[in-house]
N, C-alpha and C positions, 0 to 999 in steps of 0.2 A: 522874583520867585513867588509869591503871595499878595495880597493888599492887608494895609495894616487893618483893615478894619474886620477882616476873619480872625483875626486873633489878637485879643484885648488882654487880658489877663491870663497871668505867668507865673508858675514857679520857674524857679533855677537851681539846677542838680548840681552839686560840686562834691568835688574830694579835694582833699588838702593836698595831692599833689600837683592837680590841675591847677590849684589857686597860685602853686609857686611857679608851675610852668608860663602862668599868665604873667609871672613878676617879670620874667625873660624877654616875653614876646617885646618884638620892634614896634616905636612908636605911632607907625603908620596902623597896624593890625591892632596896635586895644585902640586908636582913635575909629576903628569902623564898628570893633565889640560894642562900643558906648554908645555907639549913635544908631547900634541895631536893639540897645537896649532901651535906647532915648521913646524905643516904638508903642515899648510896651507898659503897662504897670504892673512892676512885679510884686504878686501880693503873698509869695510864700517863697523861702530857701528850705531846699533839702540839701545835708553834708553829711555824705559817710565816709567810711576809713575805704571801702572800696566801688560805692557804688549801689548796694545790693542794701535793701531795708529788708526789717523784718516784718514793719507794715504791712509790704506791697507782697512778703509768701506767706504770711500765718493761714489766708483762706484757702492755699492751691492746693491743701492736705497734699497728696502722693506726688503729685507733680513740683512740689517745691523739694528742693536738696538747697537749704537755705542752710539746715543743721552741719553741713559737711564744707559747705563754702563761705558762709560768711562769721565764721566763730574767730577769726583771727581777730587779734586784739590789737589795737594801734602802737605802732614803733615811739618811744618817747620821743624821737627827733621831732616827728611830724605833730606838731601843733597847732591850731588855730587859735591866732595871735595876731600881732599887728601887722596884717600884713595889705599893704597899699591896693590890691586889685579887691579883696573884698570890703576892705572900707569906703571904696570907690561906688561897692553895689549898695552897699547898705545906707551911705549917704545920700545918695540920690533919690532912695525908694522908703528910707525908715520909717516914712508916715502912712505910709501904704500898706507895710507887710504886717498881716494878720497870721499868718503861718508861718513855725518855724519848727526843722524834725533834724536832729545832730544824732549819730549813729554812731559809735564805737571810735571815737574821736577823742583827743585830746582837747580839754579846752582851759586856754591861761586865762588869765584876770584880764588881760586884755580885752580877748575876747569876749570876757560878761561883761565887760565896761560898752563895747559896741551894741552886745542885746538891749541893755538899758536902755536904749535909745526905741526902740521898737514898740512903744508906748501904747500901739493900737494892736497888741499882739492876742489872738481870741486862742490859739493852738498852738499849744506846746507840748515837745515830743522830746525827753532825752533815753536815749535807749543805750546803754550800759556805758557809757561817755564816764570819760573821768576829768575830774572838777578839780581845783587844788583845795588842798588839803585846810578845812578851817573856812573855807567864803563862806560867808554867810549870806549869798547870793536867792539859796533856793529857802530861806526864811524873813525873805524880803518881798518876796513875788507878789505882796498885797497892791504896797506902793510902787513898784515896778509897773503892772501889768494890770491894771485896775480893771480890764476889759475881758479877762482868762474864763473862757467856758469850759475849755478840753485840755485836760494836763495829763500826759503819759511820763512817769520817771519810775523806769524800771532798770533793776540792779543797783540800787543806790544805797547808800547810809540816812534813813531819814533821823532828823529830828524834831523835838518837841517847838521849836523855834519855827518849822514849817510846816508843820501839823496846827500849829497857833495861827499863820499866815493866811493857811486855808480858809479857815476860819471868817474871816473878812473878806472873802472874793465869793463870787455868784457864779460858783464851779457847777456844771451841770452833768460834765463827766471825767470821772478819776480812774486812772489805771495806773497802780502801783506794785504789780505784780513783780516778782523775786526780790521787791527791795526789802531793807532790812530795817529794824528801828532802833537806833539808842536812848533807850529810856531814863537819860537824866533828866531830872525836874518833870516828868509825865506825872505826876498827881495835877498838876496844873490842867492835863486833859480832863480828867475827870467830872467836872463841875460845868463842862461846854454843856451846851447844847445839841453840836452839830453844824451839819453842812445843810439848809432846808431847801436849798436848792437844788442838790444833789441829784439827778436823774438817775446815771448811769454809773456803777462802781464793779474796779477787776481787780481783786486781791489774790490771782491766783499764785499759788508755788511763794508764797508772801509773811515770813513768819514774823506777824507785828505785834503780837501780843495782843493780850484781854482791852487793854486801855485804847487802843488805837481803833482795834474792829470795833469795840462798843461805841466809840465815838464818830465813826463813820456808816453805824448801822443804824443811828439816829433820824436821819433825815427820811421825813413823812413822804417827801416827792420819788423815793426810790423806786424806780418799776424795774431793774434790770443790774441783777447781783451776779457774780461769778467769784468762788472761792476755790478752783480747783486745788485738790492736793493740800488742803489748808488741816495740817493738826491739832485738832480739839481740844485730843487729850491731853495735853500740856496745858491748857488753859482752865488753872482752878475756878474761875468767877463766872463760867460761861451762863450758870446759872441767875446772873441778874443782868440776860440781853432779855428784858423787859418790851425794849422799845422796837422790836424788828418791823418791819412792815409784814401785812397778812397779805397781801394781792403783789404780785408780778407778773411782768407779763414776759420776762426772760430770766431764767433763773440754774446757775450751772454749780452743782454740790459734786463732781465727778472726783473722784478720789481722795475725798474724806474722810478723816478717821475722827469719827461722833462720842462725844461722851456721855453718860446718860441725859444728862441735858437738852445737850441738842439734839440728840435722836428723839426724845419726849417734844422739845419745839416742834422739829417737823414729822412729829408725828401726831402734830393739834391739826385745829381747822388751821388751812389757807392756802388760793388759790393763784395758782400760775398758770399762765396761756401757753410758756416753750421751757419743757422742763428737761436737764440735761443730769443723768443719773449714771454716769459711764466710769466702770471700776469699784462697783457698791460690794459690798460681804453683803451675799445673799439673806441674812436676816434683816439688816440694816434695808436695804433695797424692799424686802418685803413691811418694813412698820412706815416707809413712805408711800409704795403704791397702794394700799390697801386704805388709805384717807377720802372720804366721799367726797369730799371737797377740790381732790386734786381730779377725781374720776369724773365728774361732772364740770369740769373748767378746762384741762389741759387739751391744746388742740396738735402739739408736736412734742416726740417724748423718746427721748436718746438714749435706750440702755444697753450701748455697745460695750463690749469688751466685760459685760456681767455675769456673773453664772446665776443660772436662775436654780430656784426649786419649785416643789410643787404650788407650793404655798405664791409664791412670788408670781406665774403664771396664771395663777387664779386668779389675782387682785388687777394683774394689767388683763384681763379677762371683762373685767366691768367698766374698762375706759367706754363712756359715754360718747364724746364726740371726736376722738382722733383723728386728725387730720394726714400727721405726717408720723410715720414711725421707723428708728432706726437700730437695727441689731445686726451691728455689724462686727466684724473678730470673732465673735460669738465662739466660747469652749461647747463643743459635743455636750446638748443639755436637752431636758425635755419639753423646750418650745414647741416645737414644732408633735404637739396635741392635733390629731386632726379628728379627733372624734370630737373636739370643741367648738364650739360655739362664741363668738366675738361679739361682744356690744355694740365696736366700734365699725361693724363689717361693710358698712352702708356707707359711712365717714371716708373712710381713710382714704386718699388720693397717692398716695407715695409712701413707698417701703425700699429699705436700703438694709440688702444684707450682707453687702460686700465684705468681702476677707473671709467669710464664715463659710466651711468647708461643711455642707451637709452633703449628705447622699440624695443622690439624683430623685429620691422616692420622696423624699421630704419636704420637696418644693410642690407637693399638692396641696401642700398647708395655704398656698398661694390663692389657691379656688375661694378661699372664703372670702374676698373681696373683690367685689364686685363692681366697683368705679373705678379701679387704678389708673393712675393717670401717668404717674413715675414708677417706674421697677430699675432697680440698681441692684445687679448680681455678679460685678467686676471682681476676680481673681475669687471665684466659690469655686474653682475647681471640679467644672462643670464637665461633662463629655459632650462628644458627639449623642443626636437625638435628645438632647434636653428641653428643646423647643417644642416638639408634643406634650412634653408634659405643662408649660407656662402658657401656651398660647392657644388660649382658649374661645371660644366665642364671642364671649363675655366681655374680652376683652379690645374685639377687633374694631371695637366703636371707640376705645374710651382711653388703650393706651397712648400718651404722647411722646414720651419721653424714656428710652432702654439702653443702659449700659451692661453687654455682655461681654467687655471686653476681659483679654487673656482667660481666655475661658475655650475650649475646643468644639467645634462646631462643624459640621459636615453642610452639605449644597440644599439637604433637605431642610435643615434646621433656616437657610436664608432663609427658602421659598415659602416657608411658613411665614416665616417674619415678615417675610414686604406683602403677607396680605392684611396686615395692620394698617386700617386703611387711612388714618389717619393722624399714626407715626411721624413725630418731626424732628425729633433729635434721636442720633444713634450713634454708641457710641462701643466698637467693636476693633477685636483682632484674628486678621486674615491669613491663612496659608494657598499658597499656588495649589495642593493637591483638592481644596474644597470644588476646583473648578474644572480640575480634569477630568476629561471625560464624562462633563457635565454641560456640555455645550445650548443642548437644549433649554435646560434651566436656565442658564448663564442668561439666556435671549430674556429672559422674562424676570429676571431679580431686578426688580424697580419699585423704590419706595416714595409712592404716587405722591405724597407730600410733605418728603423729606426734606428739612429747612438745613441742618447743621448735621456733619459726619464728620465724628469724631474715629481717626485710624489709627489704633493703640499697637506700641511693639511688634511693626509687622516689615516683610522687608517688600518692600510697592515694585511688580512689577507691572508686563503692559497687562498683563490680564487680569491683572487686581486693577489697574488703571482703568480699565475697560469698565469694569465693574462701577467705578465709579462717575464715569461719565455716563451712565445709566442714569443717575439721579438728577434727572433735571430740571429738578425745584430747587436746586442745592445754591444757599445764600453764601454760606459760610462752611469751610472746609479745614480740619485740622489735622496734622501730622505729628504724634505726639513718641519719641523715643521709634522712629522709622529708619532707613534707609532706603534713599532715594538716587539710588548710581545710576542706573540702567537708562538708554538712551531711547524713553519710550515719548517725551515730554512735544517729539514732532505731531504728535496728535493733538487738533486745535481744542485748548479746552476752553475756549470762548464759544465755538461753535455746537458743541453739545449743551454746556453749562451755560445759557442765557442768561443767568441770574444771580451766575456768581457776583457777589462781591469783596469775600477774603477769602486768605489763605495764611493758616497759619502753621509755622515748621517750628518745634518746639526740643531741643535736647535731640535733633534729627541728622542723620548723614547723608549729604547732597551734593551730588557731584560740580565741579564749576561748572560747567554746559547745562545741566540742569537748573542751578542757579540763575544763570544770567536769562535763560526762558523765561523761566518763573518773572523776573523782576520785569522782562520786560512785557508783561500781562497790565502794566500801569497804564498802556496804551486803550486798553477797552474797559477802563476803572475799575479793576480785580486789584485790590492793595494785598500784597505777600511782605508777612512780618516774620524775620526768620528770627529766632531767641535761641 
């Protein structure tokens, strides 16, 4: 089916009930598993309770339902333990594996006795996993794991015992986000140093106390902090974080509750390249944008879900170089000034005002920039004719990239759009009546150098099909929460679409005939991933 030499190195996905069904299997069938594994080097296991990490959906924002489907918490039976077919994997390859990510899993002493062996391990990931009760496993990790660059242990109990551990390993990056700390013997934190190798640190939703954040806000090498949801006010000593770093170049304070302290910190000099401010009280929001130092440095600046005031829109008024900017959920406020004037109006490449319900009049505020490159207006509860108003001259050289999708749109609003002339990601939802009676149009909706069509909550029939074999520069095709029944799929779309080469059906309904079409498009290298 393959040659071993296309594919070298491997993870392996297990769930603990696959590992017991392997215990089953006849001894002909795990002698060929072994010898298909003898192929490879496996240098990373993944184990969850079902399958589904929370790694692989934290970036798909709306497109993951990870929150509704993977919150079950592991059955006590099921646990990883001594069990013969993974001790089989991990003997074979334990010199090898540098990665290891255990999900919502049980795990006995057994099972930390086999990690010990994993000696060259650089990434560790436990995600809400329960431990037994008392190992002093995750306060040993120095002399275990001499090698640990990336530690994720989130929903844990830490302690002072593995916060001392840290300590002696050349951690580069820490995500300890919702875990918790038991502060016996932490005066022994206080006297560290730090972590100086520190890169990358995520304390978000994380209540560790004064002693812990002080001690991991030490390290000089910090370019990339995240505290979301992290409260302040509880924390009487905030005023001797002395040692923070003044430069980042990622830095996410989104749902903070500041006590005079900290809002005085950041509200000194210092400067960050991707600043994320989402969920501020409008004063709080205005003593950090109104810093010259943030205004002349930041080049992407995230104040979604904020209510602005006057004051607060004046001070994002003198961003210097912005590059990327995002207001999106946004409450009915008075952003959208169009008698203003922007610092940043020459800068900014990309604006995202998704979720945020403005009136169709208030997207002229759009005209002030003039290189857009990205526009994201998905679910702003847009009408029909909204594209006279966005689709400007200005912009028919320079937009690449539009997401209007669930938003209402009439045939006029395409034929505007596909004369962006060089538009290459689109990412839209369609109704049958945009095209009736629209036949003439219909001939001519083609976006001259459309790479990637993104088809949001629509139901695909042949003449939204049509539509889309129109675009053919199209590499990449997605069907994201569609329905796909209709038996329109006899239409060759290798012969229109030369250039396909995916397709992907996401959360979509598809009939079996349509299915088996689809798959077998493997024949002219069009790969169809259905999820």
């Amino acid at each position: 089916l393959f040659e071993k030499n296309e594919i070298v190195d491997i993870y392996i996905r297990l769930t603990p009930e696959v590992i017991i069904l392997l215990e089953t299997e006849s001894k002909h069938n795990l002698t060929i598993f072994y010898w298909l594994l003898s192929l490879f080097k496996i240098s990373g296991i993944k184990i969850s309770h079902d399958n589904i990490y929370f790694s692989e959906c934290q970036e798909k924002a709306k497109d993951c339902k990870y929150e509704t489907i993977a919150q079950e918490l592991p059955s006590c039976e099921l646990q990883l333990c001594e069990l013969q077919i993974l001790k089989s994997i991990i003997s074979r390859n334990n010199e090898e594996i540098k990665f290891l990510e255990l999900e919502r899993v049980n795990i006995s002493n057994y099972f930390l006795s086999y990690i010990r062996t994993f000696v060259k391990i650089e990434f560790l990931v436990f995600y809400k996993c329960k431990i037994p009760a008392y190992s002093k496993f995750l306060g040993q990790l120095y002399f275990l794991f001499p090698n640990l660059k990336s530690l994720k242990i989130n929903y844990a109990l830490l302690t002072t015992a593995f916060f001392k551990s840290l300590l002696n390993l050349k951690i580069e990056s820490l995500d300890l986000s919702w875990s918790t700390f038991n502060d016996t013997k932490s005066k022994d934190l206080e006297s560290s140093d730090g972590i100086n190798t520190l890169c990358e640190l995520k304390l978000d939703n994380a209540p560790l106390g004064f002693k812990v954040i002080n001690l991991l806000l030490k390290s000089n090498s910090l370019k990339s902090l995240s505290l979301r949801n992290v409260n302040f006010l509880s924390l009487n000593r905030t005023k001797d974080f002395l040692l923070f770093q003044r430069e980042f170049y990622f830095l996410d304070l989104s749902g903070c509750f500041f006590n005079q302290y900290l809002i005085h910190f950041y509200s000194s000099s210092f400067k960050v390249t991707s600043l994320v401010l989402q969920r501020l009280y409008p004063e709080n929001l205005q003593n950090i944008l109104e810093m010259n130092s943030l205004q002349i440095s930041t080049k992407t600046l995230d104040l979604s879900k904020c209510s602005f005031n006057s004051n607060a829109i004046e001070c994002l008024r003198k961003f210097k170089i912005l590059e990327t900017l995002k207001l999106c959920n946004l409450p009915q406020s008075e952003i959208m000034c169009l008698d203003k004037e922007y610092d940043f109006k020459n800068s900014l490449t990309s604006i995202d005002i998704s979720d945020s319900k403005f009136l169709q009049k208030d997207l002229v505020f759009l005209h002030r920039f003039e290189s857009l490159k990205e526009l994201i207006l998905a679910r702003c509860n847009l009408k029909e004719g909204f594209s006279r108003i966005i689709a400007t001259s200005k912009w028919y050289s320079s937009l690449e990239k539009l997401d209007i999708s669930e938003n209402q749109l009439d045939i006029q609003d395409l034929y505007l759009l596909s004369q962006i002339k060089n538009l290459k990601y689109l990412s839209i939802t369609l109704e049958n009546s945009i095209f009736i009676n629209s036949i003439d149009k219909n001939e001519q909706l083609c976006f001259s150098q459309l790479n990637a069509l993104v088809i949001r909550n629509t139901s695909i029939s042949i003449i939204i099909f049509q539509f889309i074999t129109k675009q053919f520069l199209l590499t990449h095709l997605y069907f994201n929460n569609c329905t796909l029944v209709d038996d329109f799929l006899s239409i060759s779309i290798n012969s229109y679409l030369r250039h396909l080469k995916y397709i992907f059906l996401t959360d979509s309904r598809i009939s079996p005939a349509n299915k088996r079409k689809l798959e077998g498009l493997i024949i002219y290298d069009i790969t169809v991933i259905i999820q």
